[in-house]
C-alpha positions in Angstrom: -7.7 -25.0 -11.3 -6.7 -22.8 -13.8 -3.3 -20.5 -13.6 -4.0 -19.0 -17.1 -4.4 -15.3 -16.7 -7.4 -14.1 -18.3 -7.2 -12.0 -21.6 -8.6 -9.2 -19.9 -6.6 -9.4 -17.2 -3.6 -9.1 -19.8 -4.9 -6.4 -21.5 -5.3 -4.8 -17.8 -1.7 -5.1 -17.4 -0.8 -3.6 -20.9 -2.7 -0.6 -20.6 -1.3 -0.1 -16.7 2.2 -0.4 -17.9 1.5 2.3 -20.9 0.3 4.9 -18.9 3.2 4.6 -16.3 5.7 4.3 -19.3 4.7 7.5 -19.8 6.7 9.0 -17.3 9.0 6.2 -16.2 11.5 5.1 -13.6 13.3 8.4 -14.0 10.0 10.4 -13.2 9.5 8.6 -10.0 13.4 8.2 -8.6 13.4 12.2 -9.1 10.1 13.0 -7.1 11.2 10.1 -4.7 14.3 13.0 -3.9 12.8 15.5 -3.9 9.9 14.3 -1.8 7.4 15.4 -4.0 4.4 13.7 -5.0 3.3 12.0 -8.4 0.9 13.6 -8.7 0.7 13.8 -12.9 1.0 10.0 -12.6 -1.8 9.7 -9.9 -4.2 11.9 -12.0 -3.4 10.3 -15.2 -3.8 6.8 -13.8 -7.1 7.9 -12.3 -7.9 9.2 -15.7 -8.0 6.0 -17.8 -10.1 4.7 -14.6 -7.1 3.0 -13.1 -7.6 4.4 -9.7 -10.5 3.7 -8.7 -10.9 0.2 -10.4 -12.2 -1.2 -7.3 -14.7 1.2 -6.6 -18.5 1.1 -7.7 -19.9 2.4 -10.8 -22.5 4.2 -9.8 -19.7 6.5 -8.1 -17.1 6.5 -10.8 -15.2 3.6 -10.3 -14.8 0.7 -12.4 -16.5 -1.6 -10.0 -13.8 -4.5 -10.7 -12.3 -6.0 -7.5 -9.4 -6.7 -5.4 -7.3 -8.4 -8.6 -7.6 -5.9 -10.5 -6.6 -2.9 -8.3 -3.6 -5.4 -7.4 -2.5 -5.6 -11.3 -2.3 -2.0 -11.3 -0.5 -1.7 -8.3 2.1 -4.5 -9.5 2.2 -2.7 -12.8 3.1 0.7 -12.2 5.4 -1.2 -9.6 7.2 -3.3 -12.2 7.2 0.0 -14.9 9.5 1.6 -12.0 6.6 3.8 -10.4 5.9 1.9 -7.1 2.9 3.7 -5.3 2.4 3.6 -2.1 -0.9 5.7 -1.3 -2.8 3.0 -3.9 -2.2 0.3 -0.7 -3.9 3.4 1.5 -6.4 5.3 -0.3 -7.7 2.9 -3.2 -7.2 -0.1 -0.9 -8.0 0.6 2.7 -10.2 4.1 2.6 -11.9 3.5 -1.0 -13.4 -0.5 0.3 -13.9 0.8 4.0 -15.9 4.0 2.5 -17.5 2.3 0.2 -18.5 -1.1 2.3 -19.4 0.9 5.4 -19.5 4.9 4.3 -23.0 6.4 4.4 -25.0 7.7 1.1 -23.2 11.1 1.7 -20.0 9.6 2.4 -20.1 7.9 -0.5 -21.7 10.7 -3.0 -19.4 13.2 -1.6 -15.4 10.9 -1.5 -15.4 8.1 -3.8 -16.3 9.7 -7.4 -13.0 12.4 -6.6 -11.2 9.4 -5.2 -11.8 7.1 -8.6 -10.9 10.4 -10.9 -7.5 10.5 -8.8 -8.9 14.2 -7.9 -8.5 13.7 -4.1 -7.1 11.1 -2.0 -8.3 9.7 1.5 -5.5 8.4 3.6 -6.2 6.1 7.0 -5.1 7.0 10.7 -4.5 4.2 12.9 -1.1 4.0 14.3 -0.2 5.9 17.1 3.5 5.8 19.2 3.0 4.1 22.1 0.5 1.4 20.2 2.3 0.4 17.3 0.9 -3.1 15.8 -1.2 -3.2 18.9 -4.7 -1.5 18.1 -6.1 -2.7 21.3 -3.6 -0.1 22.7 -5.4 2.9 20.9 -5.2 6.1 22.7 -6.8 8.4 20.5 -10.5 9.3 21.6 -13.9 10.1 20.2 -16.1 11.2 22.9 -19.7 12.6 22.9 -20.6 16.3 23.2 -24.2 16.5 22.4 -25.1 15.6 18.4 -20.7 15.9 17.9 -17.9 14.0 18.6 -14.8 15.4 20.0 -11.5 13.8 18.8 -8.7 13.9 20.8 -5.0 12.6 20.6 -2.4 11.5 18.5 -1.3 9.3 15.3 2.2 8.4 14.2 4.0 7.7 10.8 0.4 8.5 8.6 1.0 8.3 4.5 0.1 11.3 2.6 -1.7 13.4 4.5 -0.6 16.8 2.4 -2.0 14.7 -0.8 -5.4 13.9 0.4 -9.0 15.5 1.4 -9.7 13.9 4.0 -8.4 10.4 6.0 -10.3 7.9 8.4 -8.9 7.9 11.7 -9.6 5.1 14.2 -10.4 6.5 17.4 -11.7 5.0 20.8 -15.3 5.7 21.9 -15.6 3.6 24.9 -12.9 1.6 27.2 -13.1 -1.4 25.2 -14.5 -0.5 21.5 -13.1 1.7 18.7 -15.1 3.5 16.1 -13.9 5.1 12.7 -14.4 8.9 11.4 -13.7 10.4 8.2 -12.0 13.8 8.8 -10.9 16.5 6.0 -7.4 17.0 6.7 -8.6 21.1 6.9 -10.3 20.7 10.0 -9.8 22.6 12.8 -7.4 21.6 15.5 -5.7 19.0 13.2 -2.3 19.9 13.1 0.1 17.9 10.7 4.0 17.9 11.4 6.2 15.9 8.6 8.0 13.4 9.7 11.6 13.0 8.9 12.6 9.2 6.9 15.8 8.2 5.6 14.8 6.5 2.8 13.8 8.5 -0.8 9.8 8.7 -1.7 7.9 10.9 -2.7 5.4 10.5 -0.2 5.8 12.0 2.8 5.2 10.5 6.6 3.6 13.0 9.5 2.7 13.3 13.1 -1.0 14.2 13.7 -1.9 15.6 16.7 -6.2 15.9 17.2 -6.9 18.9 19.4 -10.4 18.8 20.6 -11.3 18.6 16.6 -15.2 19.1 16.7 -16.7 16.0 14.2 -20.3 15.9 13.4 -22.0 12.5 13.3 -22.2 12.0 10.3 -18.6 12.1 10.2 -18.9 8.4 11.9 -18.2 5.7 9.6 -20.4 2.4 9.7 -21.7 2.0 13.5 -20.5 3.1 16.2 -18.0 0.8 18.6 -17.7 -1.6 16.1 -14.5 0.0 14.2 -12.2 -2.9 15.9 -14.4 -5.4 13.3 -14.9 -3.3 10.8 -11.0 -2.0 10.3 -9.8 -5.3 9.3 -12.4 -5.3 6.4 -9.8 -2.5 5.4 -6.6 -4.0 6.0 -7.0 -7.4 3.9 -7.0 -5.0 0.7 -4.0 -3.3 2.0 -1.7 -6.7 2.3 -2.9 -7.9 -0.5 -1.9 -4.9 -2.5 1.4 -4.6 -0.4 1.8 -7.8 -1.4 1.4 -6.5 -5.5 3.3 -3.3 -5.5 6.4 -5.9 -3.8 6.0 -8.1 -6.4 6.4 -5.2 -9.1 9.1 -4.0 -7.4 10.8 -7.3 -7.4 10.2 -7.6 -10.9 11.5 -3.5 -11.6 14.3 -4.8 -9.9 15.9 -8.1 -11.5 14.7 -6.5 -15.2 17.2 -4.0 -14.5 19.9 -6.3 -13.0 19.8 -8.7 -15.7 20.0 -6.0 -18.2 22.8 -5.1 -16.6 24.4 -8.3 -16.4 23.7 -9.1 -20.3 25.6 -6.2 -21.1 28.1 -5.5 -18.4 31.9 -7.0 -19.3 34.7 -6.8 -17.4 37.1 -9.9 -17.4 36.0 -10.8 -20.8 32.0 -11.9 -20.6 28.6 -10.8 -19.6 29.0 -10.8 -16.1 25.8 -12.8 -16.4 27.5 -15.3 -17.4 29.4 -16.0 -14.3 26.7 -18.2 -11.1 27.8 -15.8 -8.7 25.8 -13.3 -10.5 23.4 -15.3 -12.3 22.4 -17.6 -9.4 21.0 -14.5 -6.9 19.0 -13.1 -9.5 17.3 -16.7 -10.4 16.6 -17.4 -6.8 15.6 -14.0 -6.4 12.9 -14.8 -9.6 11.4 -18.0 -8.2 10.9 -15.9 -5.2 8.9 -13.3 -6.9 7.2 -15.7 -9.0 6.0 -17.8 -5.8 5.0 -14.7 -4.1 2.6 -13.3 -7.2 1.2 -16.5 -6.8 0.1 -16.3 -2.8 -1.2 -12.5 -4.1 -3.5 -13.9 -6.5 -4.6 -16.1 -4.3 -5.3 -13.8 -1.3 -7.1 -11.4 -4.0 -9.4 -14.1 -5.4 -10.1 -15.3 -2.1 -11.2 -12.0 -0.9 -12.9 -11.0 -4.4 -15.1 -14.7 -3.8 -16.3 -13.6 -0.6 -13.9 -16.3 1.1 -12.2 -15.9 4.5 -8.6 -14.1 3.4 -6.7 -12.8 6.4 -4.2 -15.9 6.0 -3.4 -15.8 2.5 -3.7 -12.1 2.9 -1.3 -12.7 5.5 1.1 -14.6 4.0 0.9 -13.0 0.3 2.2 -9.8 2.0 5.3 -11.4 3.7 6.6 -13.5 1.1 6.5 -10.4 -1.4 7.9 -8.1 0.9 10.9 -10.4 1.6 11.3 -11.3 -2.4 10.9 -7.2 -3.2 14.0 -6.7 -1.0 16.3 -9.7 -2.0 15.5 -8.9 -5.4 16.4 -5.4 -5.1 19.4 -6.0 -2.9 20.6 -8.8 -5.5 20.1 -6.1 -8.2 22.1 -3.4 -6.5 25.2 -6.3 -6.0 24.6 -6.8 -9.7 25.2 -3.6 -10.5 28.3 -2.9 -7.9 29.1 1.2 -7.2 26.5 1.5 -9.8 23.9 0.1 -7.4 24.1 3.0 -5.3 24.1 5.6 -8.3 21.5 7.6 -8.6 21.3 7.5 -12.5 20.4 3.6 -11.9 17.3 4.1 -9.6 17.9 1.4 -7.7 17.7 2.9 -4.6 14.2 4.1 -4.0 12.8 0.6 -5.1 15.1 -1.3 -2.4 13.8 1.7 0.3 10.0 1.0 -0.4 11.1 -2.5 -0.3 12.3 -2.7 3.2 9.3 -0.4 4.1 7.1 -2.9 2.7 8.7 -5.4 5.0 8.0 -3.1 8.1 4.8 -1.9 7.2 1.7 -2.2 7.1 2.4 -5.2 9.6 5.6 -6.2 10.8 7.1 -9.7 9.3 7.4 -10.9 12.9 3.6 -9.8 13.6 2.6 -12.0 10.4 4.3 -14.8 11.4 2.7 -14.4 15.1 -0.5 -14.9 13.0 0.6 -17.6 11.5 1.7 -19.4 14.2 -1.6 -18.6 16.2 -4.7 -19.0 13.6 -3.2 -21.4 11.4 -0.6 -23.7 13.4 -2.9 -23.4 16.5 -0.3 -22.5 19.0 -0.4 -20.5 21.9 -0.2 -16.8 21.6 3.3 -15.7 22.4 2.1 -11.9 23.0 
């Protein structure tokens, strides 16, 4: 068992944290207000082949693996520039399109996707389902060689930032399928959804009216969506799990740079354990939660079952990412709500994190059920 991180690995990390010190905590906390997209960062990630790490190289990609599209997400994290649409389109849409997509599906998305030209976001929540996909309302129904998709989806990333997205949609009573639908088709109507919290990518309502698919829209067979989606969803935990821990890490740099320098009876107010203790605890928690990601990533890179250490990665980062960022915006007193200290939009994408893509109550209902073998409480 080795914990040494390998050289390339390293130099993975250097080059990730370059490009995002390009443009830097600042860059991101200002599109996080306004609500506008990085898109300069996106493009200039997907230009050094950052992107699309993941993804094949006959289409573009760098045809790496799940590790290393999690160091780039923990990177640009830990730099200050936290994206969330690397969890959605790199993660989810780039593995499900390129496990399951056909020739055309593939030719056609992932080469723009690894460039960081387009973007392909996913469509599975809907209001009255929430974390329970067997509850899908949305439907795909038959109409000669065409499906017709009808209903709605709730609280979608980055749907005014991407080409296309994969919606999972019900095709009989008891079996969902998936379709890959450009977000310019007809009778797909977005409405922006209002958050209180700071990012720069935006949430929205979709609402599918009668939007005419062809079949080759379908992606991988039909009726077997419900198996093939959580192909798709491992990737996103696990890089949850990495953008958290570079988020944690963002924010106890700042609050013990802060706490160096910071005087006020005399010392560093580092100095005192009511500042220093936090931000320790909130380090070992971090550390322990990289850990569980790497795991879950080398798991799923080796072809090994990785739903529980997926699983688990995702909610022990999510709850470090926000004690460390809650610890670092006590650190930092009034200051911690400043905007000039960007503390802010790293502890909102935080406590997202914790919400979503799965609750922290619905991973320990998995827990409980697949690994302690209890009943089923639900």
């Amino acid at each position: 068992m080795d914990f040494l991180e390998a050289p390339e690995h390293r130099e993975l990390r250097g080059a990730v944290a370059a490009v995002t010190d390009k443009f830097g905590a600042r860059y991101f906390a200002e599109r996080a207000a306004a609500g506008e997209p990085t898109t300069e960062l996106w493009r200039d990630l997907g230009a050094h082949g950052f992107i699309g790490i993941n993804l094949p190289e006959e289409f573009g990609g760098g045809g790496a693996g799940m590790a290393e599209l999690a160091i780039v997400c923990e990177e640009t994290a830990a730099h200050g520039c936290p994206l969330l649409l690397l969890l959605v389109s790199s993660a989810i849409s780039g593995e499900l399109i390129t496990r399951y997509g056909t020739p055309d599906q593939r030719r056609e998305w992932l080469p723009r996707m690894a460039t960081g030209e387009t973007k392909v976001v996913f469509a599975i929540t809907e209001p009255d389902a929430g974390s329970n996909t067997h509850k899908i309302s949305t439907t795909a129904r038959r109409d000669g060689a065409d499906y017709i998709l009808s209903g709605t989806k709730y609280y979608i990333s980055g749907v005014d930032e991407a080409g296309a997205l994969i919606v999972v949609a019900r095709t009989a009573p008891d079996k969902l399928s998936l379709f890959l639908v450009p977000t310019d088709a007809p009778g797909l109507h977005a409405h922006r959804l209002p958050v209180g919290i700071s990012l720069p990518e935006k949430q929205f309502t979709l609402h599918f009216d009668d939007v005419r698919l062809p079949a080759s829209s379908l992606v991988g067979t039909e009726h077997e969506g419900f198996r093939q989606v959580f192909d798709g969803l491992n990737p996103e935990r696990i890089t949850g799990a990495a953008v958290c821990v570079g988020a944690g890490r963002y924010a106890i740099d700042k609050a013990v740079e802060y706490a160096r320098t910071r005087a006020v009876w005399g010392p560093a107010i580092g100095s005192y354990q009511a500042i220093a203790h936090p931000l320790a605890q909130a380090r070992i928690e971090v550390d322990l939660a990289a850990m569980m990601a790497g795991k879950a990533a080398w798991l799923y890179d080796n072809g090994h079952p990785a739903a529980e250490a997926s699983n688990m990665a995702k909610y022990a980062a999510a709850e470090a990412a926000v004690g460390a960022a809650d610890h670092a915006i006590q650190t930092h007193g009034g200051n911690g709500l400043s905007a000039e200290f960007g503390l802010l939009p790293i502890w909102g994408l935080a406590r997202l994190l914790r919400i979503a893509p799965v609750s922290r109550e619905m991973i320990l209902n998995y827990v409980a059920q697949h690994t302690l073998a209890l009943p089923r409480s639900y």
